[in-house]
Structure formats: structure tokens, C-alpha cells
N, C-alpha and C positions, 0 to 999 in steps of 0.2 A: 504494500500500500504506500505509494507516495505523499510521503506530510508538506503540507505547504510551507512559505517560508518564516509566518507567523509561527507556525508549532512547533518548527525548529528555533526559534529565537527564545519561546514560552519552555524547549530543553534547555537551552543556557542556562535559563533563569533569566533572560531577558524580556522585555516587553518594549512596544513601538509606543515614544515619546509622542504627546502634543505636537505638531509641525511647530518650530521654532518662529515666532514672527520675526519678518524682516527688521535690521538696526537701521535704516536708509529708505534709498527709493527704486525695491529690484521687489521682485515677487521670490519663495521658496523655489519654487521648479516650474518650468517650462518645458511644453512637450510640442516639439517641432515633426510633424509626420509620423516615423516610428522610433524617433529618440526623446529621452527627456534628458535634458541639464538641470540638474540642481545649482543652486548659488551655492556657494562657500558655507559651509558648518560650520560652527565652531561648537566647541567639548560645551555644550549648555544641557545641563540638568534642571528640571523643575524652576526653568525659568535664569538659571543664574548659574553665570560659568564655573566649570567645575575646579578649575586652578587657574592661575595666573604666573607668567614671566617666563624666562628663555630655558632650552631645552641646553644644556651644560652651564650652567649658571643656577636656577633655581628651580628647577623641574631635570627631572633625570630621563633615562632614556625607556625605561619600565614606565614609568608615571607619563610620559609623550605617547608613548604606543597603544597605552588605555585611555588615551584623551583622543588621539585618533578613533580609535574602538567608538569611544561615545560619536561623535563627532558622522561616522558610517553611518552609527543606527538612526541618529536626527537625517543625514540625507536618504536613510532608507523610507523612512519616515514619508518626505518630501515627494517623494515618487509615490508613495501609496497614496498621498491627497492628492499629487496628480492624476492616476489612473485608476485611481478605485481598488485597485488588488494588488499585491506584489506579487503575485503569479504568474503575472501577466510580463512582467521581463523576461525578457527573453535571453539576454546577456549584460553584463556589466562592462562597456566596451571601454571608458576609459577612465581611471581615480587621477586627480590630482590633488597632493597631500602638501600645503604650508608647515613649515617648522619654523615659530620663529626660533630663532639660535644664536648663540654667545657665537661671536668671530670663529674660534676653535670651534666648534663641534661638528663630527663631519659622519654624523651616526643617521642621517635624514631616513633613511630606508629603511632602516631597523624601527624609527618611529610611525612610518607607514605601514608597515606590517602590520601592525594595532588593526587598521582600515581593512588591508586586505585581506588578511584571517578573517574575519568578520563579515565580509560579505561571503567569502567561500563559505562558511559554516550557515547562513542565513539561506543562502539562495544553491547551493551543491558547487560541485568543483565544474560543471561545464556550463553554469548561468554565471558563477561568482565570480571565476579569473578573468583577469581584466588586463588592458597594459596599463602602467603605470608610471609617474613620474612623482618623486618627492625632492623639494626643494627648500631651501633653507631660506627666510628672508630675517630681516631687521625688525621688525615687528609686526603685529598683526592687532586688529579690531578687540578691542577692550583689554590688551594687552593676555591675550589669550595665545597659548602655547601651539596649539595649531588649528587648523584650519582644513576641510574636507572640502572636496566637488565629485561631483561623479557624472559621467555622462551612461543611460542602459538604456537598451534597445528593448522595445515594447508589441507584443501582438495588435 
């Protein structure tokens, strides 16, 4: 019996957050033909972000990879208000992961994995793999450690 990818999230111990409201003037996700783009996530729990400050500096590279983690499940989120199901992806075709990061820290893809593990386990190994890029910037919106987007292909 195939479990959806809610029932898989409800094994974790997970559940799919509130869509995060926009900080600005974008919408959560936009669905163009058979893609949707999410906006940029950030690690927001219950309204209010779940840490603050740079990944080798005041956030480690464990505490970045479960703020990516959070950060997945808000843009998983964002695709299920846009399309009503998440069974309905079809693939996770591209993650782009922010870190912000101290000068020195050059672990960016070890904090993306947070992301990527998380949608494999959400959505199976042939919806979830994705290509991906993580990159490191100077800061980020509310001085939050990183930052999520995802573009998935939709029936």
C-alpha cells in the first residue's frame, strides 16, 4: 500500500506547518503550468524563527541542517496551498539552500542536506531527489541562519 507524503511526515513525527505569511511583497508559491516555485523559507516555527545568526559563528553545522529541515517542511507546506495535495508532485526538480555564514565556513552542503533528506523521506527517493545548489551568503531576512526555495513538478 502506498502512504502519501503526509503519512510519511505524520512517521517522522512530523506535521505540515501553517503556510508561513509573506515578510514583503511576493506570495508563498506560484504555480506556472506544471511547476511550482516557492519563495525562500526560512527555519519559522509557530510563527517565529526558530534560531538566529551565522552558521560557524553562532549556529553550528547540526543546528543549520535542522533549520534547513524546518525551512523544507514550510516550503512543502507552500506547494500543498498551492495545489491542494502533495501527491500531486510529481518531482522535486530543483532546492536552492541560503547559509548565511561566518567568512570561514565552507560546510554549505552538509547544511543543505537538512533540506534534502527531508524531502527524500517526505515524498520517496524518485519524487524527492532533486538537483541542488547551497550557497553561502552575508546574511539573510530576520537574521535567520538559512533560507529554503524549491522549484516540483506537479500533475
Amino acid at each position: 500500500m502506498t502512504t502519501t507524503p503526509e503519512e510519511r511526515l505524520t512517521e517522522l513525527g512530523l506535521t505540515l506547518p501553517e503556510v508561513v505569511a509573506p515578510l514583503a511583497a511576493y506570495v508563498p508559491a506560484v504555480r506556472t503550468g506544471d511547476l511550482v516555485y516557492t519563495s525562500g523559507q526560512l527555519p519559522m516555527v509557530e510563527g517565529k524563527l526558530a534560531l538566529t545568526g551565522k552558521l560557524g559563528a553562532e549556529v553550528t553545522t547540526e543546528q543549520g541542517a535542522e533549520l534547513a529541515r524546518v525551512c523544507a517542511l514550510n516550503a512543502l507546506a507552500a506547494v500543498k496551498a498551492e495545489v491542494g495535495d502533495l501527491a500531486r508532485v510529481v518531482r522535486v526538480v530543483k532546492v536552492v539552500v541560503f547559509v548565511a555564514s561566518d567568512p570561514a565556513f565552507t560546510d554549505q552542503p552538509k547544511v543543505g542536506n537538512g533540506a534534502s533528506e527531508l524531502l527524500v523521506q517526505a515524498l520517496g527517493d524518485v519524487v524527492g531527489k532533486h538537483a541542488r545548489s547551497a550557497v553561502g551568503v552575508a546574511s539573510l531576512p530576520l537574521d535567520a541562519p538559512v533560507e529554503v526555495e524549491l522549484i516540483a513538478e506537479v500533475d
